[in-house]
C-alpha positions as CSV (number, residue, x, y, z in Angstrom):
1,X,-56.2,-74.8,-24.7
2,X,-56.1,-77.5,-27.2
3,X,-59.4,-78.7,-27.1
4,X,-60.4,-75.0,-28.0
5,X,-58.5,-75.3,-30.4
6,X,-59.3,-78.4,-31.8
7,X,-62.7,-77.1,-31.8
8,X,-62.2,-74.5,-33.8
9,X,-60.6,-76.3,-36.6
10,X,-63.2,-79.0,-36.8
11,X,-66.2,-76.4,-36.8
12,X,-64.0,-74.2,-39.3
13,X,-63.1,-77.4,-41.7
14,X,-66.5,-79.2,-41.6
15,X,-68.3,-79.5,-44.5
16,X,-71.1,-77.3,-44.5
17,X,-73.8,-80.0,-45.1
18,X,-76.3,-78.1,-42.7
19,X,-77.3,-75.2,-45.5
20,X,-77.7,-77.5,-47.9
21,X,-80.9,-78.9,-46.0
22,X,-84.0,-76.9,-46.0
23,X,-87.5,-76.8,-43.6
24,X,-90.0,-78.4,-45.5
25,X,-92.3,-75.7,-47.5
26,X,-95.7,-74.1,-45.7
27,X,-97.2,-74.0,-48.7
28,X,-96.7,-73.3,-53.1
29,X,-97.7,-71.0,-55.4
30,X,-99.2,-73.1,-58.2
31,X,-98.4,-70.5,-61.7
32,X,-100.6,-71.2,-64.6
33,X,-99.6,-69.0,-67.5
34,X,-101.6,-68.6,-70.7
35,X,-99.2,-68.9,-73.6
36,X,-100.7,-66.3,-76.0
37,X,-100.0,-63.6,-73.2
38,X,-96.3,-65.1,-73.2
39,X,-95.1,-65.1,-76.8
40,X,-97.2,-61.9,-77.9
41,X,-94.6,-59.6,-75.7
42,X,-91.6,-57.2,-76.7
43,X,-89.4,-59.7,-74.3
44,X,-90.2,-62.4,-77.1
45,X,-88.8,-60.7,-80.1
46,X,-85.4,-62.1,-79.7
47,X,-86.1,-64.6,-77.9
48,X,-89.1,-66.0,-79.5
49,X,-92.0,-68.8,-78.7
50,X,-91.9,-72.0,-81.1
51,X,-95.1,-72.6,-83.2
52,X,-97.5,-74.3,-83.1
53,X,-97.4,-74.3,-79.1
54,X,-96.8,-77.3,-77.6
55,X,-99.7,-79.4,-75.8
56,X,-103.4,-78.6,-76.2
57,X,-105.0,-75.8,-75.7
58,X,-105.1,-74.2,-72.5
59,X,-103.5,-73.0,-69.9
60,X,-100.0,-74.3,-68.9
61,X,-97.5,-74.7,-66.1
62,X,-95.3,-71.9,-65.2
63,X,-94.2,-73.4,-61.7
64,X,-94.8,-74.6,-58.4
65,X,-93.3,-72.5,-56.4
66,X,-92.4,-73.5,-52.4
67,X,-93.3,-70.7,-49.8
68,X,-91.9,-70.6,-46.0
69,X,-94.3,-69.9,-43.8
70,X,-94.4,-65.8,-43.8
71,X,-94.7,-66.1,-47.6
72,X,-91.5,-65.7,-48.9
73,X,-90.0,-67.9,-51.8
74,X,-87.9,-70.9,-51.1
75,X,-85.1,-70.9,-53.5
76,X,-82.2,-73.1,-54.3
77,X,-82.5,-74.7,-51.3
78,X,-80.4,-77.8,-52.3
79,X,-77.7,-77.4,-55.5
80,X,-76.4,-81.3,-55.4
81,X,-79.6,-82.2,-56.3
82,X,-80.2,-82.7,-60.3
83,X,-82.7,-83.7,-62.5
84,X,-81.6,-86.4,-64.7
85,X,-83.1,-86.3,-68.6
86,X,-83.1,-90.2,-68.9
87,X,-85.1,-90.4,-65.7
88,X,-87.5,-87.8,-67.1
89,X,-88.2,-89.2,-69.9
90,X,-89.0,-92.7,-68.1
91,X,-91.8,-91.4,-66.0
92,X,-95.2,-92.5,-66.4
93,X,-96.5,-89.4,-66.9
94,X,-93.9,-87.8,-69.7
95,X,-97.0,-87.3,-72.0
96,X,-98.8,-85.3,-69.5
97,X,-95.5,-83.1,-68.5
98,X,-95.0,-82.6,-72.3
99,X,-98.7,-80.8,-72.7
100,X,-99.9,-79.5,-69.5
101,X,-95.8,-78.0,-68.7
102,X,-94.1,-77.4,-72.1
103,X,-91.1,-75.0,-73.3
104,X,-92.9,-72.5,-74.9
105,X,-89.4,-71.2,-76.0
106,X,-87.6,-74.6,-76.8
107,X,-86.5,-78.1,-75.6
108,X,-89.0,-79.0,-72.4
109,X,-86.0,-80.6,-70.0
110,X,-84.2,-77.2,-70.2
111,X,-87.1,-75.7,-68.8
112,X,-88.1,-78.0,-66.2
113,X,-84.4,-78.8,-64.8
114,X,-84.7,-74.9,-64.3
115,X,-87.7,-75.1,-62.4
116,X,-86.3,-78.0,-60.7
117,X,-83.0,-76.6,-59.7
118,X,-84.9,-73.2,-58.5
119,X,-88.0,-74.3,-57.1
120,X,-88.0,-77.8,-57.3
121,X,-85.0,-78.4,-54.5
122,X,-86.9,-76.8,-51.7
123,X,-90.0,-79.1,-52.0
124,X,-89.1,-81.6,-49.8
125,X,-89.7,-84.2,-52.5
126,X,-87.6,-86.3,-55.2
127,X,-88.3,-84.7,-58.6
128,X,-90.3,-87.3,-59.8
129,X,-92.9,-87.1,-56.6
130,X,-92.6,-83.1,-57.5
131,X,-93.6,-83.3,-60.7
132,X,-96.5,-85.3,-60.9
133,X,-98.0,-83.5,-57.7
134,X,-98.0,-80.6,-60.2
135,X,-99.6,-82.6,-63.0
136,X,-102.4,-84.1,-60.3
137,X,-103.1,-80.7,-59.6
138,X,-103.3,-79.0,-62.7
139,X,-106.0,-82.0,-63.7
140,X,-107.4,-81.4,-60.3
141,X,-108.1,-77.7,-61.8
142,X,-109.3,-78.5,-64.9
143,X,-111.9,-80.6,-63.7
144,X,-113.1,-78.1,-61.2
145,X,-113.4,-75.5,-63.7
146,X,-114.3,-77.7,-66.7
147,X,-116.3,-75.3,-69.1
148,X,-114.8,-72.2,-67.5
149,X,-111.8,-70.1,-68.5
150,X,-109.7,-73.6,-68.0
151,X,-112.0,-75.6,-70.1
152,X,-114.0,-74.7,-73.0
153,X,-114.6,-70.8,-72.2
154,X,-118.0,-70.7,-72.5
155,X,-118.7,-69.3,-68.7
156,X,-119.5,-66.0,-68.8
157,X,-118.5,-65.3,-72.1
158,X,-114.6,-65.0,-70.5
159,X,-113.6,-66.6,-74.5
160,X,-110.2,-65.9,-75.8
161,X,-109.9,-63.3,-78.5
162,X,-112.2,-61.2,-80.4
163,X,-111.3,-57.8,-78.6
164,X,-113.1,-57.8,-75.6
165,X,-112.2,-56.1,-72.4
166,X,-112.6,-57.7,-69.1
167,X,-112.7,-56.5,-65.5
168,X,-109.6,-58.2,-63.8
169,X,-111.9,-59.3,-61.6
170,X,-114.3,-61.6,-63.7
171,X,-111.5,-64.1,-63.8
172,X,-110.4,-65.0,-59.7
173,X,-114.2,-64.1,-59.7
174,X,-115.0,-67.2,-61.5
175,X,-112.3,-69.5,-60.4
176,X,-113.9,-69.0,-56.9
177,X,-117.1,-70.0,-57.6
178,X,-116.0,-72.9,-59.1
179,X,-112.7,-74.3,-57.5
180,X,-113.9,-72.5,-54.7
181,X,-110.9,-71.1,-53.5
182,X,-109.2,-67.5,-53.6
183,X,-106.5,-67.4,-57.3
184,X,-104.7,-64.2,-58.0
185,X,-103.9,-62.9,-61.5
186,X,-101.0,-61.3,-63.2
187,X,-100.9,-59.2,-66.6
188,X,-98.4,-57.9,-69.1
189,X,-98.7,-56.2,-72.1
190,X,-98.2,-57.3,-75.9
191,X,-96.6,-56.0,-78.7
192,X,-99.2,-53.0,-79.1
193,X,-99.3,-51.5,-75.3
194,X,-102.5,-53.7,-74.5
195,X,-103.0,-54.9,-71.0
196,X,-103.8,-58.6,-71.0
197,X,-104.1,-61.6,-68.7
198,X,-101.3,-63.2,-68.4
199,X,-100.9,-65.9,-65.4
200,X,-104.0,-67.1,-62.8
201,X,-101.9,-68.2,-59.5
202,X,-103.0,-70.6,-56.9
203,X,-102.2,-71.2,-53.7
204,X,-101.5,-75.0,-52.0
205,X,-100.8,-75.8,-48.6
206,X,-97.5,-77.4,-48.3
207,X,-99.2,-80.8,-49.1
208,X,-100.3,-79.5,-52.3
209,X,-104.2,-79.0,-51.5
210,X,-105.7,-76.0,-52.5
211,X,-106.3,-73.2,-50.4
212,X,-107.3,-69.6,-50.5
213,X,-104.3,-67.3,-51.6
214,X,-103.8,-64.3,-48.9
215,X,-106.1,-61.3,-49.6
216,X,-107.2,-58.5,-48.3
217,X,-111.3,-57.4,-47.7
218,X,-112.6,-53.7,-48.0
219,X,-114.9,-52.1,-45.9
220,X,-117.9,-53.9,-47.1
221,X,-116.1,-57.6,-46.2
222,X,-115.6,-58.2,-50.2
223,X,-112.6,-59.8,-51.5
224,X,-110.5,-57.6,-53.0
225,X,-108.4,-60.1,-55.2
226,X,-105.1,-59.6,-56.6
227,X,-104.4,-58.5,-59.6
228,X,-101.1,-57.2,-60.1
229,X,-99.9,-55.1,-63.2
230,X,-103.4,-55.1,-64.2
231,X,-105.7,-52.2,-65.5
232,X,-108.4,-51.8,-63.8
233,X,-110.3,-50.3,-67.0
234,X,-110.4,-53.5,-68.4
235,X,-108.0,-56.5,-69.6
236,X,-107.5,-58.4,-72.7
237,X,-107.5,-62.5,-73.1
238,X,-106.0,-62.7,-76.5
239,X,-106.6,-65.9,-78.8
């Protein structure tokens, strides 16, 4: 009777240290966002991009995002662990973070500890190691697609601005024949109503290599990508 009890106490008092330790990921979703789509939006009015934005031009780093292995996000997985700013800011590669993964909104370390304390805790890595995968891959990307949608915009005519409507399609269409894997893409819409790209997605596996993101095939064994919250009439890529 008293070892029962005993029992009881210790499994009732102990600490729980167990859910504070998470399976490493089966794979991320790597979020590029383009930053035109994100500060031209009715969510930015009070809460508003700064100018000129950060970095160069391109695309930048929404996330990484850690998956388990039936696709669901990985969140939160460890609240002790912090990101400390003087550590950041000591990293090799604090340029790189600074342009390819800015605050569009603000100061760059509030964003990034978010990501960090979301995302970043169920990577199975220190936050360091986390985010210089993501730099290595974004530069991965941009070489892959250099003179595409990610580089100059000269492929296909898929340029930034001047009113033109594109098929949703064009753009994972592109990123495949040139990265070679499968990227979804999300959209929005800006001040006016207009549909626009917003964010191409990528898929890792949970080593960070790319890999084709889940899809679906019709009846002709085509890809059918996806492109959620976009029209299918045709999409904007604003300047």
């Amino acid at each position: 009777m008293f070892l029962c009890v005993f029992l009881l106490f210790t499994i009732a008092e102990s600490p729980p240290q167990a859910r504070l330790s998470s399976p490493p990921p089966h794979s991320f979703v790597f979020a590029l966002q383009w930053p035109s789509s994100f500060c031209n939006t009715v969510q930015r009015v009070h809460d508003p991009c700064i100018f000129p934005i950060p970095g160069s031009q391109g695309f930048k780093i929404h996330g990484m995002w850690p998956q388990d292995s039936s696709g669901n996000p990985m969140e939160n997985c460890k609240p002790s662990a912090s990101l400390n700013k003087a550590a950041v800011n000591k990293y090799s590669f604090i340029a790189d973070l600074q342009n390819y993964w800015p605050n569009l909104k603000g100061q760059d370390f509030i964003f990034w500890k978010y990501e960090w304390d979301k995302h970043g805790t169920c990577s199975g890595q220190s936050p360091e190691d986390y985010f210089r995968k993501a730099i290595d891959l974004i530069k991965h990307i941009d070489n892959l697609m250099r003179y595409t949608i990610l580089g100059r915009f000269s492929l296909r005519h898929l340029a930034p601005g001047g009113g033109t409507l594109y098929a949703p399609s064009d753009f994972p269409t592109v990123i495949k024949q040139f990265a070679h894997v499968i990227a979804n893409i999300t959209c929005n819409f800006d001040f006016a109503g207009r549909n626009q790209l917003h964010e191409i997605r990528f898929c890792t596996d949970g080593n960070g290599v790319l890999r084709n993101c889940p899809h679906l095939k019709n009846l002709l064994n085509s890809v059918v990508y996806d492109t959620r919250g976009c029209n299918t009439q045709g999409i904007s890529f604003p300047a």
